[in-house]
VMD Tcl script that draws the C-alpha trace (Angstrom):
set ca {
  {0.00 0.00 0.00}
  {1.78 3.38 -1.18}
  {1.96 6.45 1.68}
  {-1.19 8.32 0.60}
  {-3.60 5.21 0.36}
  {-2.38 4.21 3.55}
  {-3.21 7.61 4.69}
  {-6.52 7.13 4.10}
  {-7.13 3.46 5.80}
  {-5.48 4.16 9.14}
  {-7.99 4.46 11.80}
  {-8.92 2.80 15.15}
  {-8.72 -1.15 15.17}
  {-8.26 -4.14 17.05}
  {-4.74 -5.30 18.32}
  {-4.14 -9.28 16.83}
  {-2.72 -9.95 20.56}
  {-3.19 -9.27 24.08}
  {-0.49 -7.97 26.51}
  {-1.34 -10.26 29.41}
  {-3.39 -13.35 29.54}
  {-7.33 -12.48 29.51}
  {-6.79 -9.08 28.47}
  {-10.05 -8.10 26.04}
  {-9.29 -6.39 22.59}
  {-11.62 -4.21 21.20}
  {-12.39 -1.63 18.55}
  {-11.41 2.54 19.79}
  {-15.20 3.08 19.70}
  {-16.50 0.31 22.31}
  {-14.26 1.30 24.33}
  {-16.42 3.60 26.58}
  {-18.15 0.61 27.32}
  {-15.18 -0.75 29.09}
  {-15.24 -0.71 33.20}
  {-11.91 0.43 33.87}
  {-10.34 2.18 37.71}
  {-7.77 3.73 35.05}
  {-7.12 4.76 31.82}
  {-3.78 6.16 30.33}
  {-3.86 7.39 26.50}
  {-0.20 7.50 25.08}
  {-0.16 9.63 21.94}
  {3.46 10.04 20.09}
  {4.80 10.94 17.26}
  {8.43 10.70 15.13}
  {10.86 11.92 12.87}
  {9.51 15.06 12.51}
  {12.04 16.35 10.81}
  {10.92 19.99 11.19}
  {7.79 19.99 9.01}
  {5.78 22.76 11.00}
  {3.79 23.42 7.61}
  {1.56 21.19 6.16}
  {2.59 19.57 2.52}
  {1.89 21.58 -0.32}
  {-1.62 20.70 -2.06}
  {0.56 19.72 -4.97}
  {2.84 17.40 -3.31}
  {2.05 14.15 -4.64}
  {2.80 11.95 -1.90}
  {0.99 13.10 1.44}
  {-1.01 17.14 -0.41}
  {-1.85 19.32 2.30}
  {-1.49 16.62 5.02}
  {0.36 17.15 8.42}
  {1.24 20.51 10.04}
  {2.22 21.38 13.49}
  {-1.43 23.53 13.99}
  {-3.24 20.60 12.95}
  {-1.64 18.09 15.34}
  {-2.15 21.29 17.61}
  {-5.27 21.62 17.54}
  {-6.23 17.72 17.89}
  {-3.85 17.00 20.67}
  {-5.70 20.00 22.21}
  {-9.35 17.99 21.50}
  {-8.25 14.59 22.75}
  {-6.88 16.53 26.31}
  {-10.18 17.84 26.47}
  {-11.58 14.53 26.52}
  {-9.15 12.60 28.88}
  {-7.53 12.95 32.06}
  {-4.51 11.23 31.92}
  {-2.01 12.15 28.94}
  {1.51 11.23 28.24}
  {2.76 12.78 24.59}
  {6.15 11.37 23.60}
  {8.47 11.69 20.78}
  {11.17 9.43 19.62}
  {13.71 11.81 17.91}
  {14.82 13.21 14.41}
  {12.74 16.84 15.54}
  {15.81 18.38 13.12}
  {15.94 18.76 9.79}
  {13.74 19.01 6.23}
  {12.93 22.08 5.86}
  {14.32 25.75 6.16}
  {12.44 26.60 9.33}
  {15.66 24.11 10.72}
  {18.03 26.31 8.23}
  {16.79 29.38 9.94}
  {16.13 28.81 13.39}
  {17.94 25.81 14.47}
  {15.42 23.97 15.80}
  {14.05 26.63 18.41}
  {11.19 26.85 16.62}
  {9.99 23.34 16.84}
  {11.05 23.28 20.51}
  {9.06 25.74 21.30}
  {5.80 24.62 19.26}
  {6.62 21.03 21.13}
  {6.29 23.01 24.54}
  {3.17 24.97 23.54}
  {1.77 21.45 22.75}
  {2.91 20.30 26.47}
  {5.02 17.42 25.07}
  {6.25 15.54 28.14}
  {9.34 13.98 27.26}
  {11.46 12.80 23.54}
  {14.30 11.03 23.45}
  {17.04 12.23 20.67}
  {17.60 10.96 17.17}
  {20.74 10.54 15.03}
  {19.28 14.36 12.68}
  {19.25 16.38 16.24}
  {22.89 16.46 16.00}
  {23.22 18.15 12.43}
  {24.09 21.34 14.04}
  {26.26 19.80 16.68}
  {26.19 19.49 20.44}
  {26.92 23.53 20.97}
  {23.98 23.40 18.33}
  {21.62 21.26 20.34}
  {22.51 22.98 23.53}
  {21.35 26.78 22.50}
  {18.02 25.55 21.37}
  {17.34 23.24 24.54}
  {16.47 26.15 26.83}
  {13.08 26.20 24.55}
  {11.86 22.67 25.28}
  {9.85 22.81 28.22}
  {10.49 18.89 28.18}
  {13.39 16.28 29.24}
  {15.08 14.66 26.35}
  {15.57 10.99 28.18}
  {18.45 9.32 26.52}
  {19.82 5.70 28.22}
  {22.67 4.87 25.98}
  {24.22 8.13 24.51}
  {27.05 8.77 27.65}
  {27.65 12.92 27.27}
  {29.66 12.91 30.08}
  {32.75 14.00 29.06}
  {30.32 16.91 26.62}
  {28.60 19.76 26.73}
  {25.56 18.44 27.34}
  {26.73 16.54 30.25}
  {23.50 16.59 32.84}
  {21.20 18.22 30.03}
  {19.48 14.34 29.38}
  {18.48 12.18 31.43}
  {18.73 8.49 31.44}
  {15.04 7.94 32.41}
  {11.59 9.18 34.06}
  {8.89 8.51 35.61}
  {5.53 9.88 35.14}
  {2.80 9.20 37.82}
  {-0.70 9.33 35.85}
  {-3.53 9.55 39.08}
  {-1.82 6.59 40.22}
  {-0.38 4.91 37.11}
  {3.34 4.40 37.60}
  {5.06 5.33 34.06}
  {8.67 4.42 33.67}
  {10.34 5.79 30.38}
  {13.86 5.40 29.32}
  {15.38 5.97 25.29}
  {17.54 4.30 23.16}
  {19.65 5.80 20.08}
  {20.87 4.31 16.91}
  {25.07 4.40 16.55}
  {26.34 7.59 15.48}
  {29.62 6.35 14.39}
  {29.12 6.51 10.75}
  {25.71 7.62 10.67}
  {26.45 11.36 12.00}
  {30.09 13.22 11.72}
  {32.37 12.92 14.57}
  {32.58 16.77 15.06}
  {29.13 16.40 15.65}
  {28.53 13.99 18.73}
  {32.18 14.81 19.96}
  {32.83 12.67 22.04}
  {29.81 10.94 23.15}
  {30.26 7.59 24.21}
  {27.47 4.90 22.70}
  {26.30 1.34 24.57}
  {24.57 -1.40 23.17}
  {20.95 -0.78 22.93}
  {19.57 -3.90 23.86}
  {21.96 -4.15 27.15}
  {20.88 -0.83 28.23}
  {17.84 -1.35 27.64}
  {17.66 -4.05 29.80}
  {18.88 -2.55 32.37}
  {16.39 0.57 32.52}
  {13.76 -2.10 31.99}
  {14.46 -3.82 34.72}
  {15.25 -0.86 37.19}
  {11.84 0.63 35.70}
  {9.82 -2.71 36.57}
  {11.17 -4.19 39.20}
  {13.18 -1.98 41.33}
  {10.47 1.23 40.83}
  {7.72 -0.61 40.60}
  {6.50 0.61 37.68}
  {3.16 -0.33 36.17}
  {4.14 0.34 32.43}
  {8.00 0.65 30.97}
  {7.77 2.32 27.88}
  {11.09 2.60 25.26}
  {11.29 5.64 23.07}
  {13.13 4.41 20.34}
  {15.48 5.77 17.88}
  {17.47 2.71 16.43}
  {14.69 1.57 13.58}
  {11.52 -1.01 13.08}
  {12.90 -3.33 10.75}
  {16.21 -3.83 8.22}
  {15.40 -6.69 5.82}
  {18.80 -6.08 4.08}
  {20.57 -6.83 7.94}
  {18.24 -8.73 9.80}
  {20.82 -9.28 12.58}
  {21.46 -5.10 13.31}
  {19.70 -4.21 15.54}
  {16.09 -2.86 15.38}
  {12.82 -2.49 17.38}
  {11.55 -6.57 16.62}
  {15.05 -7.24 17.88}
  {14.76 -5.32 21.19}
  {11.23 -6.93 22.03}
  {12.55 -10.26 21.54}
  {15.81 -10.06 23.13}
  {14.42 -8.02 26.62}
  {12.06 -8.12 29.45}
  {10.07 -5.72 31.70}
  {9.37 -3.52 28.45}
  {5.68 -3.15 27.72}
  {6.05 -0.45 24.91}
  {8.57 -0.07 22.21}
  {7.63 3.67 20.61}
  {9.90 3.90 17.61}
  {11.26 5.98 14.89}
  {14.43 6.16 12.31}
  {13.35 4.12 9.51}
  {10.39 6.43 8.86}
  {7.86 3.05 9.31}
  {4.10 3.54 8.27}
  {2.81 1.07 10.65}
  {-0.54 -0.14 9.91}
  {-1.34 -1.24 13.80}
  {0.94 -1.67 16.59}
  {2.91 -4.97 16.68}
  {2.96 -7.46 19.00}
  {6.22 -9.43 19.67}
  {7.06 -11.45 22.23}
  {9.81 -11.42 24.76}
  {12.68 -13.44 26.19}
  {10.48 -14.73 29.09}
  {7.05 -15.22 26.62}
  {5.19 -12.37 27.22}
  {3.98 -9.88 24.46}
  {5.90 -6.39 23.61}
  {3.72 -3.60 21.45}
  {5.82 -1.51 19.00}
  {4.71 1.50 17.26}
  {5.86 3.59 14.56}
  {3.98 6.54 12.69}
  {5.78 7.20 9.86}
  {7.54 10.77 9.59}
  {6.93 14.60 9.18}
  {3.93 14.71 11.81}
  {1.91 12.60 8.77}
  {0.37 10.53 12.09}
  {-0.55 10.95 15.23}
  {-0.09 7.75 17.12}
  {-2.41 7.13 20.11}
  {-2.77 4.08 22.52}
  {-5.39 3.89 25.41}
  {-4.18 1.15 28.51}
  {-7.19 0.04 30.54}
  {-5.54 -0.68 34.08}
  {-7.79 -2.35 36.77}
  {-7.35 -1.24 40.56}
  {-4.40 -3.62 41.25}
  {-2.74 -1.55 38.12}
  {-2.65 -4.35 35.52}
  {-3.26 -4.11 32.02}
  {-6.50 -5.40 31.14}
  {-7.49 -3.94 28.07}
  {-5.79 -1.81 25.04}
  {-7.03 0.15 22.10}
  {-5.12 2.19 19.26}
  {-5.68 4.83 16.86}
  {-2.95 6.06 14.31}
  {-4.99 9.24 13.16}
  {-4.06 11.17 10.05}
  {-3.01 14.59 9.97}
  {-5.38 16.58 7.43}
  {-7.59 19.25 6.40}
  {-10.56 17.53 8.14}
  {-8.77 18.76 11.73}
  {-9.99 22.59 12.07}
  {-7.13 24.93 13.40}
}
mol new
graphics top color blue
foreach p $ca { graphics top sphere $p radius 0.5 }
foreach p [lrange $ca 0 end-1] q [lrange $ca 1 end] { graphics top cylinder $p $q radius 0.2 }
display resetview
């Protein structure tokens, strides 16, 4: 299915597997039917890459489709509507258009803010302009940029990150940690200096396990920017291989290879139990949303998605 058809068909849906054992799957719109002590709606988005404006009508791929005001203004409905919030991004905010050229990525920190964005992790484009770069923009995200295995210890932006966080959602213990793709080879040395990069699937364990066990978290979510899938190297390392080869994560929200996800994934982990991984494309197309249904003892007992589109029909 090409971009703009795909466009089109993404919509709320039914997840192929449950999280736990017994958990109920159902379409977005049943939902309110659902008896529930807590609900949490995680909506995210990726690889921005500094599209504030909406495609031009005569774009052929995605015309008129995306635009910071638009996800604006429906991030701003769905709040309305719900209680309990966490908006996430998984890196690549730099880069595509001259609004980057110009401003340096201020601009989309600041639009990020406005839209009370509560955390990103980075990706390998938010170090185009360097780590001095990255550092005179930061003061304008209102948000922590949580990244596990980037070291910048021995940078400028030593103590700027942070390794992990936890949200508390009226009760719901959120533990978040984020992973980066290697910059060796990917981004110029003058660029990341000299941060020092670790093995995303080892760190990851470790914040997953911290998260779960040692915090006693009631979700672990990943923000992810190392990529879905690589059919041409199926042994580098990518979101399926990060759900399989860990524990303790429930949520793998990823980003890099640009990956038009038609549903959120289900893999499952080390120990047997099932992973979800998201992607949502690139250049705000999608706005990725998941609702967890938690009973009172905090366990997972139902999910529902909804990758929505981007487009004219969202008024500004």
């Amino acid at each position: 299915m090409d971009r703009k058809h795909f466009l089109k068909a993404v919509g709320s849906g039914t997840l192929a597997i449950a999280l736990a054992p017994g958990m109920v799957m159902a379409e977005g719109v049943k939902v309110n039917n659902f008896v529930s002590a807590n609900k949490l709606t995680i909506l995210h988005t990726n690889d921005q890459h500094s599209r504030i404006e909406p495609f031009d009508e005569s774009y052929t791929k995605n015309p008129n489709q995306g635009g910071f005001a638009r996800r604006a203004s429906l991030i701003q409905q769905i709040r309305s509507q719900e209680n309990n919030i966490l908006l996430l991004d998984s890196g690549d905010i730099f880069q595509g258009t001259p609004y980057f050229n110009f401003f340096g990525g201020e601009l989309e920190f600041k639009l990020m803010s406005m839209m009370k964005y509560d955390a990103s992790t980075m990706g390998n484009h938010d170090f185009d302009n360097g780590l001095d770069g990255f550092l005179k923009v930061l003061p304008n995200a209102r948000f922590p940029f949580i990244c596990s295995n980037y070291d910048f210890k021995n940078t400028i932006l030593d103590g700027k990150t942070s390794p992990y966080k936890i949200f508390n959602k009226n009760g719901i213990k959120v533990g978040i940690f984020g992973v980066g793709i290697q910059l060796d080879g990917l981004v110029g040395k003058k660029q990341y200096q000299e941060t020092v990069y670790s093995d995303p699937v080892e760190v990851a364990q470790h914040y997953s396990n911290f998260l779960k066990k040692d915090q006693k978290c009631d979700l672990v979510i990943c923000l992810s920017h190392i990529g879905y899938d690589y059919k041409d190297d199926p042994n580098k390392v990518s979101d399926k291989i990060l759900a399989i080869k860990t524990e303790n994560i429930d949520l793998i929200l990823g980003g890099h290879t640009h990956t038009f996800l038609p549903e959120p994934q289900t893999f499952q982990n080390r120990q047997g139990k099932n992973v979800l991984v998201n992607q949502v494309g690139w250049a705000g197309l999608l706005l990725g949303r998941i609702d967890f249904y938690f009973d009172s003892n905090k366990n997972i007992q139902h999910i529902s998605w909804n990758n929505q589109a981007i487009d004219s029909s969202i008024t500004v």
